[in-house]
C-alpha positions in Angstrom: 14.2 4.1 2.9 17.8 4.0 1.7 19.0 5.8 5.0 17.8 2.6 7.2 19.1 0.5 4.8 22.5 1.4 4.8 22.4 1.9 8.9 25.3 -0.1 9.7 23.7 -1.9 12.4 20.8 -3.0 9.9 21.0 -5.6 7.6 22.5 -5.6 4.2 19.6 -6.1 2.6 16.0 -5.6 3.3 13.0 -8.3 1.9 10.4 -6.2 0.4 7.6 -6.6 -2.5 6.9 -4.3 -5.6 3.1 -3.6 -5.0 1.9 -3.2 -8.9 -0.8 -0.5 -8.7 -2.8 0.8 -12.0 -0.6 4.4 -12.4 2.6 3.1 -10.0 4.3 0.8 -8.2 4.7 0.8 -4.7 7.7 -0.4 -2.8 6.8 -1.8 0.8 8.6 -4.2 3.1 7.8 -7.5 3.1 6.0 -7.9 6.5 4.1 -5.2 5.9 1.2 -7.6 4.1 0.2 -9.8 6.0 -1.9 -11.7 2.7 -3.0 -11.1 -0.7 -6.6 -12.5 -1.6 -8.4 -12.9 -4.4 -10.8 -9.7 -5.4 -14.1 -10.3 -4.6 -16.8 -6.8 -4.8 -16.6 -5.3 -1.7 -19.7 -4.1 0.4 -20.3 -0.8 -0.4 -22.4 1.9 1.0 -24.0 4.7 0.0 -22.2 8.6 0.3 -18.6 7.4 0.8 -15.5 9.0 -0.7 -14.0 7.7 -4.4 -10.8 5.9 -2.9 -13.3 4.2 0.2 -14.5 0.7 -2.0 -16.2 -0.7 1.1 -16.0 -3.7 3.4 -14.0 -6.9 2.3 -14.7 -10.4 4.2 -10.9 -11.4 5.4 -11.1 -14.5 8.1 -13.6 -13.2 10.6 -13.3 -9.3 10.1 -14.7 -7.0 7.5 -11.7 -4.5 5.9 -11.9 -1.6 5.1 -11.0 -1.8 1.3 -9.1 1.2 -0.2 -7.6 2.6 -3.5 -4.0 4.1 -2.8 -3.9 5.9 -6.4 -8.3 7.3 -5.7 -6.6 8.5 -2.0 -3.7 9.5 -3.7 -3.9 11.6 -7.0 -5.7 8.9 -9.2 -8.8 7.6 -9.6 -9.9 3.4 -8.5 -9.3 0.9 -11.1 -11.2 -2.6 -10.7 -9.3 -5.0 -13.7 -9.4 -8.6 -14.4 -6.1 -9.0 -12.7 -7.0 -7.2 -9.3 -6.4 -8.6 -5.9 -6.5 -7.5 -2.8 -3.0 -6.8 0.0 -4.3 -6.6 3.7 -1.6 -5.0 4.9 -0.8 -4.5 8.5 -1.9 -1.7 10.4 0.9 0.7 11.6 -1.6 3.9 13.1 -1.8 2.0 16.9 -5.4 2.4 17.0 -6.6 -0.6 19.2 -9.8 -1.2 16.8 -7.4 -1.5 13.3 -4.9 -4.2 12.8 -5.6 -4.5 9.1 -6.3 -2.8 6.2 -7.3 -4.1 2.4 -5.4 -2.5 -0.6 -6.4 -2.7 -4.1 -3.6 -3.2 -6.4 -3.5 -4.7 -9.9 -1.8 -7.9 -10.4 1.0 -10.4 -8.1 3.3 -8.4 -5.8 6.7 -9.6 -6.4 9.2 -10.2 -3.7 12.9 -8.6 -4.1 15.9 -7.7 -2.3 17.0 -3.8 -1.3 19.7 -2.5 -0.1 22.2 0.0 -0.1 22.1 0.8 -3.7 18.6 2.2 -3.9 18.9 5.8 -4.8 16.3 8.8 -4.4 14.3 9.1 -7.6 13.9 12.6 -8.7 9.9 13.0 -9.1 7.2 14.2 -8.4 5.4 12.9 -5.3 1.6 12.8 -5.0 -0.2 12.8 -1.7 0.7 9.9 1.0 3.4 8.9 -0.9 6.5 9.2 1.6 9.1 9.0 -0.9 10.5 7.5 -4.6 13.4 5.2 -5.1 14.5 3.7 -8.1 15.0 0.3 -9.0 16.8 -0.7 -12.3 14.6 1.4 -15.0 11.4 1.5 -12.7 10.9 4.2 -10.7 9.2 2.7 -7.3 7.1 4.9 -4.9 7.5 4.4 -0.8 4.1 4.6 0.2 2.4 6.5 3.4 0.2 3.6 5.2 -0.5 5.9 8.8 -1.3 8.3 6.4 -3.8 6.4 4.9 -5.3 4.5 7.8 -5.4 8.9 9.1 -7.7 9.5 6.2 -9.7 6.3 7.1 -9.9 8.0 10.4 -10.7 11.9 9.1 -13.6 10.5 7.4 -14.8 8.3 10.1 -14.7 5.2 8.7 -12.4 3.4 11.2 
């Protein structure tokens, strides 16, 4: 993240949003999400894996609603405060422009740039990467590996 950001044919500065999960926060850019929506329960079926919730109602398409920290390392958290990001689809598959991501509270929009530094931490599974940000420590997120695990278990 901080090696585009400091291209010197890119932008100073970068819009992005602070995506408040229940164990982390994730760091994406800002037209990545296309919406955030109220929770509603999803539909759920029968057999599917822990971070697969089910099928949210978004305009005229059903989502497929996921939990980054259940696909990550974690385990899915439904609280009071939860919403839902569709976030735009990155993978290329003709059949997935969208995808629904739990996360726990308001995303808030900030500005990046060259002074983002490379958090030494642990990374947990489809996260790309870990900058830091004042005192938080803000995790960068792998969205085509996460619509690839949609994929691997045949749910898109």
């Amino acid at each position: 993240m901080s090696q585009a950001v400091s291209d010197p044919n890119a932008s100073s500065s970068l819009t992005a949003l602070l995506i408040p999960l229940a164990d982390r926060t994730l760091l994406l850019p800002n037209v990545a999400v296309a919406e955030l929506i109220p929770y509603r329960p999803p539909q759920v079926s029968e057999g599917m894996p822990a971070w697969f919730l089910g099928q949210v109602a978004w305009r005229d398409l059903r989502l497929p609603l996921l939990s980054f920290e259940a696909a990550s390392d974690g385990q899915a958290q439904v609280n009071p405060g939860s919403r839902v990001a569709v976030i735009n689809a990155l993978g290329g598959r003709a059949n997935v422009k969208f995808v629904a991501l739990l996360v726990q509270g308001i995303p808030r929009s900030v500005k990046v740039g060259p002074e983002l530094v490379r958090a030494e931490t642990r990374l947990a599974p489809l996260e790309l990467d870990a900058v830091n940000f004042g005192e938080a420590v803000l995790k960068i997120p792998d969205l085509i590996g996460l619509e690839q695990k949609l994929a691997d278990a045949g749910l898109i």
